[in-house]
N, C-alpha and C positions, 0 to 999 in steps of 0.2 A: 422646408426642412423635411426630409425624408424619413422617414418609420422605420424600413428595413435597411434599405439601400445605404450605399455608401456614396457621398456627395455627387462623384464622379460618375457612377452606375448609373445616377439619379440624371442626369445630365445625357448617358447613352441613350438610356432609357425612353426619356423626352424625345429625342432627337428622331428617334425608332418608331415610337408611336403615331411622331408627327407624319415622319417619310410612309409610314404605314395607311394614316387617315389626316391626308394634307387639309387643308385648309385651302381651300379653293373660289372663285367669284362670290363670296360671300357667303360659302357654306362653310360652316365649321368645322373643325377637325378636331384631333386628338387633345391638342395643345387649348384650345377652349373649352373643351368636356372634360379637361382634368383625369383623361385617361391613363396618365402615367403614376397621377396618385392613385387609381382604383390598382394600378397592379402593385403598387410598393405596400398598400395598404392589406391587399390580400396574402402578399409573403410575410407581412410584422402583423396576421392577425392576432394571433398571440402572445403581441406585448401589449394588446389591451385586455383589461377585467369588465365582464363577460368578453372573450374574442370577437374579432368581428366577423364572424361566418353568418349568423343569421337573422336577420334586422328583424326586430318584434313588428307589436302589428295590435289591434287586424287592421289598422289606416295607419297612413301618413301623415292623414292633417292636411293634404295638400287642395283635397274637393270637398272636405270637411270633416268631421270626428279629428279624434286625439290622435295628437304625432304621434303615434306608439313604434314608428319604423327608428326612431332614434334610439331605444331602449333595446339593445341585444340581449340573445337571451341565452343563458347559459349551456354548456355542451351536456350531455352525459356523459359518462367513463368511454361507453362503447365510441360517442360521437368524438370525441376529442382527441381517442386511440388515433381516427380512420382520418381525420382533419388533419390532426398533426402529420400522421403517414404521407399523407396528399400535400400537402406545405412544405414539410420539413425533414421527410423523406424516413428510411429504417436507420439511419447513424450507428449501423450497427449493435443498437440495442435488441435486447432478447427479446421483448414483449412487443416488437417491433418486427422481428426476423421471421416469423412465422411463413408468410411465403418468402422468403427469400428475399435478398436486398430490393430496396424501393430506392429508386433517385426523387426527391421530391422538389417540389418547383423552386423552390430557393436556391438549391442547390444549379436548374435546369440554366434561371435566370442569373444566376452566379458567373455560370459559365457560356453561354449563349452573349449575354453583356460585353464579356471578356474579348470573345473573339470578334467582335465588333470591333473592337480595337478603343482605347482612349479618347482618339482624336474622331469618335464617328462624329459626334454633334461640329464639328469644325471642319468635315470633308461636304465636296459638292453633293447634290442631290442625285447625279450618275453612282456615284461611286458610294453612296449610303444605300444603293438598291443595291447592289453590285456585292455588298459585303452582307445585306439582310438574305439574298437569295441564295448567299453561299452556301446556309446550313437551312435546308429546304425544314428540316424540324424541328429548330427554333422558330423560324419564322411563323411557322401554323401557329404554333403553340402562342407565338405571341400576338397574331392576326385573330386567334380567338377569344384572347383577354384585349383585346383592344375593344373587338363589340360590343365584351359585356361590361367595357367601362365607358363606352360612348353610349350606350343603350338601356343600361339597369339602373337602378333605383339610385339615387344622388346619396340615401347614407352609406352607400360600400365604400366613397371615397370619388367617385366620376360622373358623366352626365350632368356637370355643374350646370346648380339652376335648372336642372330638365332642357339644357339646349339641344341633345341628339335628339327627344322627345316632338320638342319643337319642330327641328328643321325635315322632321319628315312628315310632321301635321299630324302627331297623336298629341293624346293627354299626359299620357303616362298612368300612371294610377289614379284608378278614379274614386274610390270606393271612399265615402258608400256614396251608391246613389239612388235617391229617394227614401232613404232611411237615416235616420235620428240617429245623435251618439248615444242615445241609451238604446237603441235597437242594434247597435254593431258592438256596445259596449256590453249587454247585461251576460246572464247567464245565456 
């Protein structure tokens, strides 16, 4: 079930990410890295309490010390202003308009989705290039949240299980290493 997205977006979306980072002789792509939930999850980060912009810390848990990437941590006024700016764009708000209308990515992915057309996830794989390469500036845009959902940290929502991590022969986060959880933990 999608965060932001609207079922049908959710399903572009997929379709896009996939054609973007295929799944190929057995190397993963989009659609196993769960790179479509890191982008749905990045435009609804604000229907969660703390948002999801910035994974606590200072481990994962994953090479040892405390999961602390599971616990987000809350914005400041300034931080939340510029996050939401970057998300969810100036909407015409005053406190918002300062320089000047902002389009922000919900809005980009609104409309980028859109012109994919409904039926993208049900067209061939010619013609799903054919309609990504149309708008050379969604495509980037979405060619560079596709890496950081096959590539970053598995709580932003992608990278399921560390498989980008894997199939190119890292760790992913290590930390710590050769130190105690009270040595990554204390003051």
């Amino acid at each position: 079930m999608p965060v932001w997205l609207t079922e049908r977006e959710y399903l572009v979306l997929r379709a896009a990410c996939a054609q973007m980072m295929p799944s190929d002789q057995g190397a993963p792509g989009a659609e196993e890295a769960g790179v479509a939930d890191y982008i749905d999850t990045l435009l609804g980060a604000f229907t969660f309490d703390p948002p999801r912009i910035w994974a606590g810390g200072p481990t994962s848990g994953r090479k040892g010390g405390e999961a602390g990437f599971i616990n987000f941590h809350s914005l400041s006024t300034l931080d939340e202003l510029a996050w939401r700016m970057r998300i969810e764009g100036s909407l015409g708000l005053p406190e918002r308009g300062f320089n000047g209308p902002v389009v922000g990515l919900q809005e980009k992915y609104r409309q980028g989705l859109a012109a994919l057309g409904a039926d993208f996830a049900e067209v061939d794989g010619a013609e799903q290039e054919r309609r990504l390469r149309a708008d050379e500036g969604f495509c980037d845009l979405l060619y560079g949240h596709c890496c950081e959902g096959m590539y970053g940290a598995p709580e932003y929502g992608g990278n399921r299980d560390g498989i980008g991590w894997a199939y190119i022969g890292r760790d992913g986060d290590v930390q710590p290493r050769g130190y105690s959880d009270e040595d990554v933990s204390g003051p």
